[in-house]
C-alpha positions in Angstrom: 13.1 40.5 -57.8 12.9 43.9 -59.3 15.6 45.7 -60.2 15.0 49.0 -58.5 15.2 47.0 -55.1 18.8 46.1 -55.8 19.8 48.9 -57.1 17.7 50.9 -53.9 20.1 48.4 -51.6 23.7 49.4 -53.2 22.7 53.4 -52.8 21.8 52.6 -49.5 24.4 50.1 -48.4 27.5 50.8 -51.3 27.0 46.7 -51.5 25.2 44.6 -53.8 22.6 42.6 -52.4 22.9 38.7 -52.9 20.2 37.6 -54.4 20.5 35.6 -57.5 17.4 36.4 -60.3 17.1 33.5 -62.5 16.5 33.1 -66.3 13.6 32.8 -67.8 13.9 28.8 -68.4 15.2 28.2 -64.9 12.3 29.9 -63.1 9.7 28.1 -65.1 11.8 25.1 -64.0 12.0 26.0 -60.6 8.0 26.9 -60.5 7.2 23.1 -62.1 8.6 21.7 -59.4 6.9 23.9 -57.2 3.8 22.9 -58.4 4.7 19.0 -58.6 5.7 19.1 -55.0 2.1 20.8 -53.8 0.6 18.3 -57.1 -0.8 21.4 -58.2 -1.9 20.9 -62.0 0.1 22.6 -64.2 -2.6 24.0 -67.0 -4.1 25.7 -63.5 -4.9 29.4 -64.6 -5.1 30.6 -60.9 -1.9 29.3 -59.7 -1.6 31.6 -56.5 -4.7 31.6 -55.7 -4.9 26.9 -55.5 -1.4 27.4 -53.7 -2.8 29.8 -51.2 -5.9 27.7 -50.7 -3.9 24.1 -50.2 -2.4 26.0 -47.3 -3.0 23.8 -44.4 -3.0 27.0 -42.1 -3.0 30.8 -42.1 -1.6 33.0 -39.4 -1.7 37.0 -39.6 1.9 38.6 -38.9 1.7 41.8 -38.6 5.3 41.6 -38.2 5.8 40.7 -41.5 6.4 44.4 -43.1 9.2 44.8 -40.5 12.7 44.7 -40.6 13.1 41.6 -39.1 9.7 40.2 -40.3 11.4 37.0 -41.8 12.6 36.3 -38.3 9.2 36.8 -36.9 7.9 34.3 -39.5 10.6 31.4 -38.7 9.7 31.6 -34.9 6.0 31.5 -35.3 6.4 28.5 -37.8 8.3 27.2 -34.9 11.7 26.7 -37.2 14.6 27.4 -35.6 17.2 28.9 -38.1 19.3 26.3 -38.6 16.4 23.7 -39.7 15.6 25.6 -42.4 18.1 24.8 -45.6 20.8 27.4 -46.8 19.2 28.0 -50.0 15.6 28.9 -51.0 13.5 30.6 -53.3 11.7 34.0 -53.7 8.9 33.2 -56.5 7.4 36.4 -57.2 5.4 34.8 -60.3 6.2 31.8 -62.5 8.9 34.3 -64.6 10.2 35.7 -61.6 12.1 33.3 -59.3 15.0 34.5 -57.3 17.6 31.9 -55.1 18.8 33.7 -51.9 20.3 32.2 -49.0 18.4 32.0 -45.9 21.0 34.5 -44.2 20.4 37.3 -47.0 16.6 37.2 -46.8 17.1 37.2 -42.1 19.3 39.9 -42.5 18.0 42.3 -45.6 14.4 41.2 -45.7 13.1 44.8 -45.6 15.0 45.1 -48.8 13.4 42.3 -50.3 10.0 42.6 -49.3 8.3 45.7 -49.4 5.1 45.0 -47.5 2.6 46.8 -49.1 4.5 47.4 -52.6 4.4 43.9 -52.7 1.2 42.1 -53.7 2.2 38.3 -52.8 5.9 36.4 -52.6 6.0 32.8 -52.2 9.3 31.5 -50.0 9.7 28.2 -51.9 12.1 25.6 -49.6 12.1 22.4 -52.2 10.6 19.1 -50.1 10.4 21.2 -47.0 7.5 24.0 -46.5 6.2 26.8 -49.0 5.7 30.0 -47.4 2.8 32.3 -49.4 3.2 36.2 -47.8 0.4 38.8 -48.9 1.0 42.5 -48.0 -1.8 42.2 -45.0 0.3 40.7 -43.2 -1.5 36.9 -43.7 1.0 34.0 -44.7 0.0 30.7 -45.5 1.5 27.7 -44.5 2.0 24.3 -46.3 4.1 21.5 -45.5 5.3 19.3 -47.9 4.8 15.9 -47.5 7.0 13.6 -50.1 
């Protein structure tokens, strides 16, 4: 995540906002296994683009750029909250990972996603589901079947 959001967050809260931004080595880490779990080739150029097309469905949720948009997206992926682990990631691109807890990103999700300042964010839940969010409003939807 960029830094201007967290620091946006503490001059509007006086807290810091608990999202974890990880090195350089274990983002690349955490995007390998990403891409082993969708068996997406690794020497891929267009990464985002095979992830969003081995979605095996797209909805459009307006919702989405709202403050509770991440609670819009569990109900219409019919996941109640407590199926859905405690910790996840926030891929922004293969350099950028982030690991949040699934309680941060309910509760402050308009300060982590900033509709349309934000191109694209894949919500990455390891053997679980990956979540890819575009700033329309579309997310696509893929299952992970291990």
């Amino acid at each position: 995540m960029e830094q201007f959001k967290k620091d946006n967050y503490f001059k509007e809260t006086g807290k810091i906002l608990d999202v974890l931004s990880l090195n350089a080595n274990l983002s690349e880490f955490v995007f390998k296994n990403l891409l082993i779990d969708l068996k997406i080739p690794e020497s891929n150029k267009n990464i985002f683009a095979n992830i969003d097309n081995s979605c095996d469905e797209k909805i459009i949720l307006n919702a989405i750029n709202t403050n509770n948009g991440f609670k819009y997206l569990l109900r219409e992926i019919n996941s109640t909250i407590s199926q859905v682990p405690n910790q996840l990631f926030l891929i922004w691109n293969n350099e950028m990972v982030d690991l949040c807890t699934k309680e941060i990103l309910i509760s402050n999700w308009e300060s982590i996603w900033y509709g349309e300042g934000d191109e694209a964010l894949i919500i990455y839940i390891p053997n679980l589901i990956v979540l890819i969010i575009h700033y329309w409003g579309e997310v696509g939807i893929k299952k992970i079947n291990n």
